[in-house]
C-alpha positions in Angstrom: 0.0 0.0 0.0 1.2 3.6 -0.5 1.3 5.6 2.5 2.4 9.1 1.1 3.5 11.0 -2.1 5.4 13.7 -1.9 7.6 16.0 -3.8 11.0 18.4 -3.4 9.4 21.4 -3.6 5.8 23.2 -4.3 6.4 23.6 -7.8 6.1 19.8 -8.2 2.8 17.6 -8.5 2.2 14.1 -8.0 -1.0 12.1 -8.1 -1.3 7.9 -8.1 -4.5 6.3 -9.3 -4.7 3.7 -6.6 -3.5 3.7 -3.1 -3.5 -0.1 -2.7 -1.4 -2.2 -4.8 -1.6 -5.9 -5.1 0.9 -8.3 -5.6 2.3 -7.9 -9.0 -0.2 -4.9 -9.6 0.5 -1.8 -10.8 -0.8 1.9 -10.8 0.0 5.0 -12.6 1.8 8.0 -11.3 1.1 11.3 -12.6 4.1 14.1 -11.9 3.5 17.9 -13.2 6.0 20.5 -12.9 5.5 24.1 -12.7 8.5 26.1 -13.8 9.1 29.6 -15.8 12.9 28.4 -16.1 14.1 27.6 -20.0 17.6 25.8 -18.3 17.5 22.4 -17.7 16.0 21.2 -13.9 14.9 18.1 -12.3 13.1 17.4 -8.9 12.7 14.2 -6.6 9.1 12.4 -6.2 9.0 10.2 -3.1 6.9 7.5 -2.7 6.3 5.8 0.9 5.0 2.6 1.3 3.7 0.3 4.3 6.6 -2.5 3.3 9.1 -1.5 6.6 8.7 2.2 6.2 10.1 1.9 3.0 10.8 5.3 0.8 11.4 5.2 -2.8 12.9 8.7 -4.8 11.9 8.8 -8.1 14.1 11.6 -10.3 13.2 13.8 -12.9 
């Protein structure tokens, strides 16, 4: 199960489409960024899930 989704700062999004995830299931995870920067940029997506207050970083 996903217990939070969070992001690196307020000008980054991110939704899932289903909080529980079965056994070889998958979902969908929708990042958006808000920038008026032209130059190159990435932010971190963190997913935390119930398996031993596990976090994963997804980069971007």
């Amino acid at each position: 199960m996903i217990d939070t989704i969070f992001t690196s700062c307020e000008c980054t999004t991110a939704k899932i489409d289903k909080s529980t995830i079965s056994k070889n299931d998958s979902a969908i995870i929708s990042i958006s960024f808000k920038t008026d920067k032209s130059e190159e940029f990435s932010r971190e997506v963190y997913v935390k899930t119930n398996l031993s207050g596990k976090t994963y970083s997804l980069y971007g």
